[in-house]
N, CA and C atoms as a LAMMPS dump frame, in Angstrom:
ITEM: TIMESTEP
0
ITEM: NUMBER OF ATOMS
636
ITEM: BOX BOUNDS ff ff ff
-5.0000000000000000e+02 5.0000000000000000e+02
-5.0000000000000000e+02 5.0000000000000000e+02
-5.0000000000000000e+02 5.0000000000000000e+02
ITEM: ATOMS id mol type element x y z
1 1 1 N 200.498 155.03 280.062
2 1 2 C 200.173 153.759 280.645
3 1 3 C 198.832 153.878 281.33
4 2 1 N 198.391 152.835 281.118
5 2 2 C 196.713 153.19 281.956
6 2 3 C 196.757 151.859 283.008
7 3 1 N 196.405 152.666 284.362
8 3 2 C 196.272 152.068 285.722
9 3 3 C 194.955 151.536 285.86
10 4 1 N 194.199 150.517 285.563
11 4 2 C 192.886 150.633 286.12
12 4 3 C 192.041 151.463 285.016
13 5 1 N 192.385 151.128 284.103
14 5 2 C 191.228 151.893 283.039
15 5 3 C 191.372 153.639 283.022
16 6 1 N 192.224 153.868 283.747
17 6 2 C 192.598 155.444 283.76
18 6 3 C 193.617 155.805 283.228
19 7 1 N 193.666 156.961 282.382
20 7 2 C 195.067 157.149 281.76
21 7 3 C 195.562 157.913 282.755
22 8 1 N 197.079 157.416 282.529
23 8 2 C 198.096 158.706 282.96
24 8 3 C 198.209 160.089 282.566
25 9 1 N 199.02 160.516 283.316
26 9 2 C 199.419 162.077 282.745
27 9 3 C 199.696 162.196 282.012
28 10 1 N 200.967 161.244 281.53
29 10 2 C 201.901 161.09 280.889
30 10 3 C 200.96 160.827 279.228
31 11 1 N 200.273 159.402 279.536
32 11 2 C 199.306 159.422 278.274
33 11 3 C 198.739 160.955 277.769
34 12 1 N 198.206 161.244 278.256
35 12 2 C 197.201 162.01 278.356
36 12 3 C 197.867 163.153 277.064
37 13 1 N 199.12 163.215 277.838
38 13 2 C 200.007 164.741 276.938
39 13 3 C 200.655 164.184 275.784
40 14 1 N 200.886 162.903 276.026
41 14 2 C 200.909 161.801 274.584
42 14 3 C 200.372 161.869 273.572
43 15 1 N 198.689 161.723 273.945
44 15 2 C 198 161.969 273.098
45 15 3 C 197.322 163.264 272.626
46 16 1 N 197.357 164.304 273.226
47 16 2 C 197.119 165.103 273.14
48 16 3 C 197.944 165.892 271.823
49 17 1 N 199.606 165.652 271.786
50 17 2 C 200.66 166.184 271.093
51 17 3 C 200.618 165.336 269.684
52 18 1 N 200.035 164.351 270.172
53 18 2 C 199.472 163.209 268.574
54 18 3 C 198.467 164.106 267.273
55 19 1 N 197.436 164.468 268.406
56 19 2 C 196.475 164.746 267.309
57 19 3 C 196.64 165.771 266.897
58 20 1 N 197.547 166.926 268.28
59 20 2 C 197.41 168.556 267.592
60 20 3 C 198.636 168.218 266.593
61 21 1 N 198.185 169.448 265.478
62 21 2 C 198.692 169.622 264.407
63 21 3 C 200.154 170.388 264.155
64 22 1 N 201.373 169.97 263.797
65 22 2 C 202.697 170.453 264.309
66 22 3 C 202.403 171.631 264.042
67 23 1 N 203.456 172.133 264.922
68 23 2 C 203.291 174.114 264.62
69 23 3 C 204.661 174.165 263.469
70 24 1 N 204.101 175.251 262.664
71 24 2 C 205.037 175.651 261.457
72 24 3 C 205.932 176.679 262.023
73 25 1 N 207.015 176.65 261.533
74 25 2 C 208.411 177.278 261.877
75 25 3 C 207.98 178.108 260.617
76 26 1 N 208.115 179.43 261.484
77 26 2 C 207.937 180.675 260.619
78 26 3 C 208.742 180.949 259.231
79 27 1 N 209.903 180.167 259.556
80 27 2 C 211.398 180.627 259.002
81 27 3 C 211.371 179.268 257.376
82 28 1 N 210.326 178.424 258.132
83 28 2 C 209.831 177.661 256.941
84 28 3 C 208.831 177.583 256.257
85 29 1 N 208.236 179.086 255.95
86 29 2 C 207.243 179.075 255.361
87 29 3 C 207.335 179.198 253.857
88 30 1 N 205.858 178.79 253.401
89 30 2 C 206.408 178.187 252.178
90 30 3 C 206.401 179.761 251.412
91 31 1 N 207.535 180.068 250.702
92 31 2 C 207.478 180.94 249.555
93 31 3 C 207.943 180.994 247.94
94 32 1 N 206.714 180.986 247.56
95 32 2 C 206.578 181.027 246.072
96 32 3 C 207.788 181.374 245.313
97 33 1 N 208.354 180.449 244.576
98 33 2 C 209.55 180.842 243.488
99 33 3 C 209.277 181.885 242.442
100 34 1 N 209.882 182.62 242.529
101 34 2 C 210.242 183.439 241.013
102 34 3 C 209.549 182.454 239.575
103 35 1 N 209.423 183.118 238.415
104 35 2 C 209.303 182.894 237.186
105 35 3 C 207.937 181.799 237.603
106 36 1 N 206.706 181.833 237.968
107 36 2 C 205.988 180.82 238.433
108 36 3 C 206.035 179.515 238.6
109 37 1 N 207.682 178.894 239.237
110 37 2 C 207.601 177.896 239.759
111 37 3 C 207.09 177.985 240.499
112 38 1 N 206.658 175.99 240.8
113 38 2 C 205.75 175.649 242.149
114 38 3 C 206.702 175.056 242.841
115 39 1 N 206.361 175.163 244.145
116 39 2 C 207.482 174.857 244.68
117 39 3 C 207.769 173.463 244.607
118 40 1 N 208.687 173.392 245.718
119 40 2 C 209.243 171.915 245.276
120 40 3 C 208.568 170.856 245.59
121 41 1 N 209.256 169.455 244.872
122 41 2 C 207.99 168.532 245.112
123 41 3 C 206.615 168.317 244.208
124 42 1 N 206.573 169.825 243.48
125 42 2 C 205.5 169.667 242.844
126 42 3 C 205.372 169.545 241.081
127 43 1 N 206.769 168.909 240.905
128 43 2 C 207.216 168.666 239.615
129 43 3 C 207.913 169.883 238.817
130 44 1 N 208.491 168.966 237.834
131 44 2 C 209.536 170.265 236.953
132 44 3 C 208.336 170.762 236.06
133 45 1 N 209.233 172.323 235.862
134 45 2 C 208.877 173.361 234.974
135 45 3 C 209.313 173.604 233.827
136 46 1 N 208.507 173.531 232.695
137 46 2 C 208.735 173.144 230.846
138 46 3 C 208.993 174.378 230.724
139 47 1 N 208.505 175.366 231.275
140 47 2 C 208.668 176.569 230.559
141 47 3 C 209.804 176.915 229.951
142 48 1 N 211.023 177.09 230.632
143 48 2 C 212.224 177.119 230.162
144 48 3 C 212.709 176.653 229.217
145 49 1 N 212.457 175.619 228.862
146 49 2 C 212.985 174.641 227.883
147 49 3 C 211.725 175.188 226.427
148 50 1 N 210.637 175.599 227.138
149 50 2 C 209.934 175.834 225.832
150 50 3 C 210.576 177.086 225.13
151 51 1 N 210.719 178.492 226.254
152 51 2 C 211.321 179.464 225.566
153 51 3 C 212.829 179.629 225.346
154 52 1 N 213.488 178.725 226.113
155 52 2 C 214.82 178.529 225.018
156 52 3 C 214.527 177.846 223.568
157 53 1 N 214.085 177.129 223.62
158 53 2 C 213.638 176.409 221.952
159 53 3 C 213.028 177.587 220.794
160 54 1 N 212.526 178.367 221.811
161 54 2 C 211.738 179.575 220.994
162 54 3 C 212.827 180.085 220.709
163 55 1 N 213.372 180.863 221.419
164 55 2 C 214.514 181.933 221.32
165 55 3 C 215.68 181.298 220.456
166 56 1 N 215.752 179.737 219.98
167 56 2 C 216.913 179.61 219.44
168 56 3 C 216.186 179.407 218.217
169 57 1 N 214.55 179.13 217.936
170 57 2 C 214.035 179.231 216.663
171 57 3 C 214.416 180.444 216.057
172 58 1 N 214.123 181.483 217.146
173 58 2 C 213.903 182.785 216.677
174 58 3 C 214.92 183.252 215.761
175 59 1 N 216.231 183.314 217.025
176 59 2 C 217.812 183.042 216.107
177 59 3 C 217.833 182.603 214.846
178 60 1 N 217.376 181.689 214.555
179 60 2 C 217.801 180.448 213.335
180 60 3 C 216.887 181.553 212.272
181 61 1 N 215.991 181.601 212.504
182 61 2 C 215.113 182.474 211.56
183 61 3 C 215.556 183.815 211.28
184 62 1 N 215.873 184.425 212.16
185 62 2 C 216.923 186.016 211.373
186 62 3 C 218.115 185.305 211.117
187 63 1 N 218.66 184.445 211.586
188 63 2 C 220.38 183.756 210.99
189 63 3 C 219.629 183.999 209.521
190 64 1 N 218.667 182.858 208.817
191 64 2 C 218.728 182.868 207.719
192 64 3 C 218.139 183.878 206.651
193 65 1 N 217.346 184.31 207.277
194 65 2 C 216.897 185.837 206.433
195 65 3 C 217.999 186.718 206.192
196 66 1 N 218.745 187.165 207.309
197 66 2 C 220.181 187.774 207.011
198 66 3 C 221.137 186.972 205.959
199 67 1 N 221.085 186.478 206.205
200 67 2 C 221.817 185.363 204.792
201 67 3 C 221.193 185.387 203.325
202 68 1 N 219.878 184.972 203.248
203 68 2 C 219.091 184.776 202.359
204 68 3 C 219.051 186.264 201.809
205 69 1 N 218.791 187.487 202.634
206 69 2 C 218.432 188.599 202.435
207 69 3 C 220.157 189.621 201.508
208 70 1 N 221.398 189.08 202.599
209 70 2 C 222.438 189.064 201.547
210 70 3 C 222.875 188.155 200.351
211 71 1 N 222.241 187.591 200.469
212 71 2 C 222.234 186.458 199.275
213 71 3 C 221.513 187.166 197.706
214 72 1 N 220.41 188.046 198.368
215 72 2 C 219.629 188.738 197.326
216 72 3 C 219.69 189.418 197.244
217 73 1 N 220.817 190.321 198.236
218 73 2 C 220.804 191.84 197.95
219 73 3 C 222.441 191.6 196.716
220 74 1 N 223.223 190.439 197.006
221 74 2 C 224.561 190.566 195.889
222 74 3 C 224.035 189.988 194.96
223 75 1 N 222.785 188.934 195.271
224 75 2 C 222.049 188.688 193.436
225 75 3 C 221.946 189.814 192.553
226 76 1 N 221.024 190.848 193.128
227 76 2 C 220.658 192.042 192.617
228 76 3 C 221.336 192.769 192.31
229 77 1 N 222.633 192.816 193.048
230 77 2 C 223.672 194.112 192.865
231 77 3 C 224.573 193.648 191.454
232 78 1 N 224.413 191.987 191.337
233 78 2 C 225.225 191.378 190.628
234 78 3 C 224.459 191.574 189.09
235 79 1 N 223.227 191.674 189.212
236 79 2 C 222.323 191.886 188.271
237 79 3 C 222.156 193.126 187.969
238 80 1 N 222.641 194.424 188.751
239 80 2 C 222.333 195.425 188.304
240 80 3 C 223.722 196.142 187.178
241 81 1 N 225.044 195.479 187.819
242 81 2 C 226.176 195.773 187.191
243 81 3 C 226.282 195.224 185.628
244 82 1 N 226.428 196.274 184.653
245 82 2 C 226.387 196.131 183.272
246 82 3 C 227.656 195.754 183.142
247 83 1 N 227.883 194.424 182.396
248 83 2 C 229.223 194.533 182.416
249 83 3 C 229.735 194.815 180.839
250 84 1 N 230.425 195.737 180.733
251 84 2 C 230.524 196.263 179.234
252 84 3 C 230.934 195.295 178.42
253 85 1 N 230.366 194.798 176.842
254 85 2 C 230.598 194.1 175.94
255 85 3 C 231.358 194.496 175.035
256 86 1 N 232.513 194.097 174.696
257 86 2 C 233.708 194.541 174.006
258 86 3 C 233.656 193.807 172.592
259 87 1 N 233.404 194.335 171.756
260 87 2 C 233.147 194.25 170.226
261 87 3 C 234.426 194.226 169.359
262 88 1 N 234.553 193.053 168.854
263 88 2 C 236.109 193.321 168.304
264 88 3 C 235.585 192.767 166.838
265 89 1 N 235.844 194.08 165.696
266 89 2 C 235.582 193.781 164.589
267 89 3 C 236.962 193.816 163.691
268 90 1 N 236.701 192.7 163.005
269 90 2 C 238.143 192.228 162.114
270 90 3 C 237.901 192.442 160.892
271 91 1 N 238.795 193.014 160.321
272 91 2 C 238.652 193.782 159.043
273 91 3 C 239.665 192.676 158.199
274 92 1 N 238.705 192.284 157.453
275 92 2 C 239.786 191.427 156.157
276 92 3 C 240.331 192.019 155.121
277 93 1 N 241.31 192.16 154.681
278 93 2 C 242.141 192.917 154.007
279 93 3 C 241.798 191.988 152.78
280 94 1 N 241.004 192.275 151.467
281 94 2 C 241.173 191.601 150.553
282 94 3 C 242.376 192.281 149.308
283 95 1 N 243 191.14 149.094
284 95 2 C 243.946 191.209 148.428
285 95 3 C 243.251 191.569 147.148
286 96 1 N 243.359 192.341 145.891
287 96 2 C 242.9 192.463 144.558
288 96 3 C 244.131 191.974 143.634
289 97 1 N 244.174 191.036 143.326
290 97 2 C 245.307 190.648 142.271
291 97 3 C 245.347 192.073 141.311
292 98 1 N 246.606 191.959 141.29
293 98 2 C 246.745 193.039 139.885
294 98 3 C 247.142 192.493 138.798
295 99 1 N 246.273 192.721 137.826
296 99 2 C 246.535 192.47 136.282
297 99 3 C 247.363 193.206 135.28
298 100 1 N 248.107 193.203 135.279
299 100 2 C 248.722 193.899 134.31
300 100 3 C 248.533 193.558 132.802
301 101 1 N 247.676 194.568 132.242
302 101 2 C 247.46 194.05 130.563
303 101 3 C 248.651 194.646 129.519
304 102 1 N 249.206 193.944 128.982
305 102 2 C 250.264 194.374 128.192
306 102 3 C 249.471 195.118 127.149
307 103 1 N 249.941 196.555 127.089
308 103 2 C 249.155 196.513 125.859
309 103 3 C 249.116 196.639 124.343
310 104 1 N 248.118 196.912 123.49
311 104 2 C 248.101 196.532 122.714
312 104 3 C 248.531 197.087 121.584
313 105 1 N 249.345 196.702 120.257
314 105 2 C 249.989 197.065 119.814
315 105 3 C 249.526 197.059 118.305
316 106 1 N 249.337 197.694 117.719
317 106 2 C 248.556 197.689 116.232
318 106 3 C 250.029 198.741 115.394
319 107 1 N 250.202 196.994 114.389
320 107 2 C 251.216 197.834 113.931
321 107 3 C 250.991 198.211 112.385
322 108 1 N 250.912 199.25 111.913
323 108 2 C 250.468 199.758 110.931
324 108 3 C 251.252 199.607 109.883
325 109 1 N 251.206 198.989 108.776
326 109 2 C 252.258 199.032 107.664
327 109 3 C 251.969 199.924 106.599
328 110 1 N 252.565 200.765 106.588
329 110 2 C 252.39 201.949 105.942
330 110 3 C 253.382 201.709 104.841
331 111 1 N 252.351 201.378 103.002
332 111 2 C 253.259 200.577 102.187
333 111 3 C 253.289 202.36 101.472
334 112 1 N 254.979 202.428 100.769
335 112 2 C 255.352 203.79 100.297
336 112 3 C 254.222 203.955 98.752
337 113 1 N 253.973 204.692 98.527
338 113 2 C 253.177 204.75 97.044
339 113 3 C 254.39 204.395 95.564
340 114 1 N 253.573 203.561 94.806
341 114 2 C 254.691 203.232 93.713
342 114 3 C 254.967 203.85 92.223
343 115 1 N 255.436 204.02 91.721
344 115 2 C 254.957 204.142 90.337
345 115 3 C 255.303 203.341 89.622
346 116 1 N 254.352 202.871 88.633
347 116 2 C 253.668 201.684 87.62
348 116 3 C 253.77 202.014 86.037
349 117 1 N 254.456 201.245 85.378
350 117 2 C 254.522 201.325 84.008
351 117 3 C 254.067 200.082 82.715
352 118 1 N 253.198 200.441 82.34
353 118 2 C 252.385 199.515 81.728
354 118 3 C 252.183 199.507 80.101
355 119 1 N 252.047 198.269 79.154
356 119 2 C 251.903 198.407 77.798
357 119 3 C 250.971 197.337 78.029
358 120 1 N 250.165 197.719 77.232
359 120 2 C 248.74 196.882 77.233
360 120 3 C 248.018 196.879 76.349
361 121 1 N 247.754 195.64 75.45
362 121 2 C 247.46 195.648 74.187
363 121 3 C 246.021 195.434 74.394
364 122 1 N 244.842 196.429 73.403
365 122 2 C 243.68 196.127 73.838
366 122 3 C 242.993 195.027 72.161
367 123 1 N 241.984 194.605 72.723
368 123 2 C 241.346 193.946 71.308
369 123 3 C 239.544 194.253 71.358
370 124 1 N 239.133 193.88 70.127
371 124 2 C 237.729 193.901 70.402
372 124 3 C 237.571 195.251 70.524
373 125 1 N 237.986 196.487 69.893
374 125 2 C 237.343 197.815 69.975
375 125 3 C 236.491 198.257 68.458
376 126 1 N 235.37 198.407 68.822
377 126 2 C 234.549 198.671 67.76
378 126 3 C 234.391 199.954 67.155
379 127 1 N 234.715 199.66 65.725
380 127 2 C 234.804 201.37 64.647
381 127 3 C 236.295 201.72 65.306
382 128 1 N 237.172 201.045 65.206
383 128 2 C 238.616 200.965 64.981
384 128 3 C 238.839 200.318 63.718
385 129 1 N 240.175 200.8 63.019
386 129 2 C 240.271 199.858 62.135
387 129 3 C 241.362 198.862 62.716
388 130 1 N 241.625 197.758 62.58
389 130 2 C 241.606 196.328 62.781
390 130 3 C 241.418 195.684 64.4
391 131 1 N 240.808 196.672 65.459
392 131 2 C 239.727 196.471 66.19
393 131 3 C 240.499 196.522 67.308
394 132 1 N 241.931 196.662 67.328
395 132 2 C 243.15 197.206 68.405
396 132 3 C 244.049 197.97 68.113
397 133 1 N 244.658 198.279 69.654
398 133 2 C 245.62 198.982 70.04
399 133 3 C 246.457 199.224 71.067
400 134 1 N 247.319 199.876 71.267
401 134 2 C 248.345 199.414 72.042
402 134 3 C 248.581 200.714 73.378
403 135 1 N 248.09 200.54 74.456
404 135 2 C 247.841 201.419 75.57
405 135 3 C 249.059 201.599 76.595
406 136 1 N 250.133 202.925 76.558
407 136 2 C 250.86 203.108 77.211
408 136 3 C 250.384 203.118 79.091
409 137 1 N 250.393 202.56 79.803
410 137 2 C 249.972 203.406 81.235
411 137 3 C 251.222 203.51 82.111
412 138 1 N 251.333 204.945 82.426
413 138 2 C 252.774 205.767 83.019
414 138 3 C 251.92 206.024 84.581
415 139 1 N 251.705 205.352 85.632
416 139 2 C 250.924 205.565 86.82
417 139 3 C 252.361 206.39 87.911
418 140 1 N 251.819 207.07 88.621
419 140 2 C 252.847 207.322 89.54
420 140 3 C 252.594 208.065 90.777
421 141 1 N 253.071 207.935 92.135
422 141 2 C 252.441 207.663 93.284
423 141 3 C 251.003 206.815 93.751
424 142 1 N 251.463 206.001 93.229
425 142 2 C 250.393 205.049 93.475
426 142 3 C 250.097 204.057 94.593
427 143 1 N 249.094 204.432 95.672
428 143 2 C 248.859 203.466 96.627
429 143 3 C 248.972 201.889 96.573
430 144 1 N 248.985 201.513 97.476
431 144 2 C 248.914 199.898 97.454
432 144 3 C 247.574 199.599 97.48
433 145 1 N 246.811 199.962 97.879
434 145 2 C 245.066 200.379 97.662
435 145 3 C 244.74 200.465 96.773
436 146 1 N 245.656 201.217 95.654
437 146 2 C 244.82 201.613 94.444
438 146 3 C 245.629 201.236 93.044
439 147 1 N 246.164 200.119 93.073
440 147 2 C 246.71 199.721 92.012
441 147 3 C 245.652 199.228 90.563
442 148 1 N 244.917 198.776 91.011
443 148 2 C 243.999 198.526 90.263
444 148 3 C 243.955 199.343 89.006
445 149 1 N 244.041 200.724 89.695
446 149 2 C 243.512 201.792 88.615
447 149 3 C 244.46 201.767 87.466
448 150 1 N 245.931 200.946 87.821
449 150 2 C 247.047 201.523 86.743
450 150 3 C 247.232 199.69 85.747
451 151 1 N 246.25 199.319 86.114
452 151 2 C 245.969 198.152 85.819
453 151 3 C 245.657 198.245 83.782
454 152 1 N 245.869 196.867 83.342
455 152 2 C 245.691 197.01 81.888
456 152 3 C 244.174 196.714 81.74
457 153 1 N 243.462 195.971 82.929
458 153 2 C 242.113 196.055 82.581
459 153 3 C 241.305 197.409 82.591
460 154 1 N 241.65 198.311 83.405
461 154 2 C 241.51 199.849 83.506
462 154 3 C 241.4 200.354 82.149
463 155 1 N 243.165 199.889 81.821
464 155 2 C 243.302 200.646 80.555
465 155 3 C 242.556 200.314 79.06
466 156 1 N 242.431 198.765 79.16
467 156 2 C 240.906 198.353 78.077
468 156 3 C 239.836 199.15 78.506
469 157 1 N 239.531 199.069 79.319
470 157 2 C 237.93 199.596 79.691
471 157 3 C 238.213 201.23 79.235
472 158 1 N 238.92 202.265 79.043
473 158 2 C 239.106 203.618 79.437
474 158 3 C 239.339 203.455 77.774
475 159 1 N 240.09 202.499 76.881
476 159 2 C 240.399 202.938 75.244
477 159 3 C 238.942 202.245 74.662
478 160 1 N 237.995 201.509 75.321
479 160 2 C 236.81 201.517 74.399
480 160 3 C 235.892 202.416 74.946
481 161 1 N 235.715 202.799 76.151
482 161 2 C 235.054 203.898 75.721
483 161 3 C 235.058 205.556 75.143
484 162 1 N 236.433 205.479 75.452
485 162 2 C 236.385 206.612 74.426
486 162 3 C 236.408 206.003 72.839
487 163 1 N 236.457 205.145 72.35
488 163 2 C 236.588 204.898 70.9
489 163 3 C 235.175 204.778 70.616
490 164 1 N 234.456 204.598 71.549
491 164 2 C 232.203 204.347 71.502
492 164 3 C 232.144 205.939 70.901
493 165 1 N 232.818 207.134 71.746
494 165 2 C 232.347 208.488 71.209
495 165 3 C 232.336 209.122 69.638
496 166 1 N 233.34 208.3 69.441
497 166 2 C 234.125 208.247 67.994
498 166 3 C 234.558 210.182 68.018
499 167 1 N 234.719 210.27 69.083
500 167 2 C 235.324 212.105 69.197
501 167 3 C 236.544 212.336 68.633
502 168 1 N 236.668 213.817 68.438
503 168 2 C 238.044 214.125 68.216
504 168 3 C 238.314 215.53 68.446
505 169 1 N 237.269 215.496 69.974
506 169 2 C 237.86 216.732 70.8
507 169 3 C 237.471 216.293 72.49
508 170 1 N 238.117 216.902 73.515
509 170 2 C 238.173 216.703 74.588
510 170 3 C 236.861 215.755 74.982
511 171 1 N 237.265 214.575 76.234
512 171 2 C 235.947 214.02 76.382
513 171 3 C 236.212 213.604 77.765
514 172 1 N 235.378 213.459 78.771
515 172 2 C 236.03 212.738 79.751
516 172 3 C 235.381 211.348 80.171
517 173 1 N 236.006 210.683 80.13
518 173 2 C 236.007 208.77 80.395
519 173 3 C 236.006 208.291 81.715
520 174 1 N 235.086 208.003 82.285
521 174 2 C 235.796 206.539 83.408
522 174 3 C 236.915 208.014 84.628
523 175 1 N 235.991 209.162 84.712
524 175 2 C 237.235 210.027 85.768
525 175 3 C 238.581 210.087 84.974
526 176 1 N 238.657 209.837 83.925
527 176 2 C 240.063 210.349 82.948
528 176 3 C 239.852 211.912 82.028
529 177 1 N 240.425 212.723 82.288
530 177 2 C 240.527 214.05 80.774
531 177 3 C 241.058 213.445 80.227
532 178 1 N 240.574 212.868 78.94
533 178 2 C 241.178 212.595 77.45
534 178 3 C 241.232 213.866 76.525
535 179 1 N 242.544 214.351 76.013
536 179 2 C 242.121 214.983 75.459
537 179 3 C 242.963 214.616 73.64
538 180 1 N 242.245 214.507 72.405
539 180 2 C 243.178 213.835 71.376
540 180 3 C 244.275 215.126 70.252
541 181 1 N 245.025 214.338 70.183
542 181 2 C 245.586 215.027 69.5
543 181 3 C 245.458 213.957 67.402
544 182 1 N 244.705 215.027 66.711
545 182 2 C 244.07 214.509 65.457
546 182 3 C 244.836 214.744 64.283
547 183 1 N 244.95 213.495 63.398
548 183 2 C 245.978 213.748 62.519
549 183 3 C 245.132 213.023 61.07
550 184 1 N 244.3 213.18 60.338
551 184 2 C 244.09 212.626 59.314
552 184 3 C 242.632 212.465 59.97
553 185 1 N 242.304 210.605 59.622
554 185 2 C 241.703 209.873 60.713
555 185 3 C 242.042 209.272 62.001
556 186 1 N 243.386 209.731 62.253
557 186 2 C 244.295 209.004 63.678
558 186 3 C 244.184 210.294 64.411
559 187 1 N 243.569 209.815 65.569
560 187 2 C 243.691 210.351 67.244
561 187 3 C 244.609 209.947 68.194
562 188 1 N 245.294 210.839 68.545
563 188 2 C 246.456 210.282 69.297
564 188 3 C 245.753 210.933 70.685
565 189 1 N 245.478 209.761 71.311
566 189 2 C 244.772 210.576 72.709
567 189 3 C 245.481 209.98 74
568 190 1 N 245.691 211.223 74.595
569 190 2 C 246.45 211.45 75.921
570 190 3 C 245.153 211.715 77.313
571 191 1 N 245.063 210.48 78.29
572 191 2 C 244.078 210.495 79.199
573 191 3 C 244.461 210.568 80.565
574 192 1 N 244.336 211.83 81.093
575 192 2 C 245.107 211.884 82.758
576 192 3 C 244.013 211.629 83.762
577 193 1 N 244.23 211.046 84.947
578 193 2 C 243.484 211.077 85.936
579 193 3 C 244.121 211.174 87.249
580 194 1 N 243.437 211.94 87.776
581 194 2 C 244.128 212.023 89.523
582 194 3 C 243.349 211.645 90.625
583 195 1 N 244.262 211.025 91.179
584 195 2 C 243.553 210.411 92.402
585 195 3 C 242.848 211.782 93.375
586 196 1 N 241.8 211.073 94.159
587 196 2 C 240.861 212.15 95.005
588 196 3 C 241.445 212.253 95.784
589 197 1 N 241.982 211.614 96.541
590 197 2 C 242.804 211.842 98.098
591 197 3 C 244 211.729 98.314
592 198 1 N 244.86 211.24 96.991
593 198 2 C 246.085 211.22 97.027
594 198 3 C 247.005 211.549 96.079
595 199 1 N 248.437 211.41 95.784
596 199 2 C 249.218 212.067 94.965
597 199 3 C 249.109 211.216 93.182
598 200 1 N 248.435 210.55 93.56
599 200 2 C 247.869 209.386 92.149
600 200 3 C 247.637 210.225 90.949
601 201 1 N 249.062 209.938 89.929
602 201 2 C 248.627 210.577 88.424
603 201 3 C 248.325 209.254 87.711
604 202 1 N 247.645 208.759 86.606
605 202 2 C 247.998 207.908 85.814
606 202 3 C 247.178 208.249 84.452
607 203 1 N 248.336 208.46 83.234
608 203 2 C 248.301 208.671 81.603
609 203 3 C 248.307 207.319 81.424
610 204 1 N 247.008 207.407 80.253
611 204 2 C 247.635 206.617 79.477
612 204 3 C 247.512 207.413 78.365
613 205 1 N 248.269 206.507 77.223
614 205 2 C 248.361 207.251 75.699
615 205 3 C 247.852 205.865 75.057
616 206 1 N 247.229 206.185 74.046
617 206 2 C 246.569 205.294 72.61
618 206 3 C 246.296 205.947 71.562
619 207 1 N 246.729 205.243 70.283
620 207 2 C 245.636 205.823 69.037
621 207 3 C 244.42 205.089 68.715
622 208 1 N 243.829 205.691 67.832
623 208 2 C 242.987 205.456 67.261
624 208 3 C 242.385 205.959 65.986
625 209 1 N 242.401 204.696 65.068
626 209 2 C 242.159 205.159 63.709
627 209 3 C 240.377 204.318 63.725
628 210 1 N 240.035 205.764 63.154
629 210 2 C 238.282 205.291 63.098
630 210 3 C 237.806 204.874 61.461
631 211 1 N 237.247 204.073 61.687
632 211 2 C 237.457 203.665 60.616
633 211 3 C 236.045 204.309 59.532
634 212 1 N 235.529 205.207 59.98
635 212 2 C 234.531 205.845 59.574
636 212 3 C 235.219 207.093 58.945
């Protein structure tokens, strides 16, 4: 209070305790937080939040390499295992029909040999007198092959040529020994022949009167 333009005591220590500057309580002095917070009042601190975000990147990133990394180590292992290929070969049994050939049968007719008896009148023989005669043929074992030979055309052909010789001693004809038996001007001629390979006799007998 001021009396007369004078302050009081009272003012005086009033103002005095105004301007001086409070005294700090020891026990409140300011001390610095851990991890470089500021103290309080002076706003929040990111840090934390930045290196948790880190640290759970970090995580996430070996999570998946460990994964990825077993992922490629059973690719590989899966790739390295041969797995054996089992070959199954089938054998076809071919059937071969069987043929049975009946076989073959060749039947041989084996004809017995015959013997052949023949009279056979010949004509047309030249330097005969009345120009024939009459040809016994006695054939015997005679093939079926070789009948021919005991044949009366044989026996023409075999009495003119011996009657061409006009002989009247041994002659041989056509594979026949003729040999005559001579009586005047008559030849009584007896002509044998034998077969080459088989039991084949065949005579014939004829005369012949020459007319010379």
């Amino acid at each position: 209070m001021t009396f007369f333009g004078q302050p009081s005591a009272d003012l005086l220590t009033v103002s005095a305790m105004s301007t001086q500057p409070p005294s700090e309580d020891p026990t409140q002095q300011y001390n610095p937080q851990q991890g470089g917070q500021p103290p309080e009042g002076g706003g929040s601190n990111p840090w934390p939040w930045v290196l948790g975000a880190v640290a759970i990147i970090v995580v996430g990133v070996i999570v998946a390499i460990l994964i990825t990394g077993g992922s490629d180590s059973s690719s590989s292992t899966d790739a390295s295992v041969t797995t054996p290929v089992t070959t199954l070969t089938t054998k076809t049994a071919t059937s071969t029909p069987t043929t049975t050939v009946a076989p073959t049968t060749t039947t041989t007719t084996t004809t017995a040999p015959i013997n052949i008896t023949r009279t056979c009148t010949v004509n047309n023989i030249a330097g005969v007198v009345g120009g024939s005669t009459v040809a016994n043929v006695n054939a015997t074992d005679v093939p079926s092959s070789q009948t021919a030979l005991a044949s009366c055309d044989a026996a023409s052909a075999l009495v003119k040529g011996v009657a061409r010789t006009q002989a009247e001693q041994p002659v041989t004809v056509q594979g026949s020994q003729c040999t005559p038996s001579v009586s005047g001007s008559t030849a009584k001629w007896t002509c044998v022949e034998n077969g080459a390979d088989s039991a084949l006799t065949i005579t014939t007998k004829f005369p012949l009167t020459y007319t010379n």
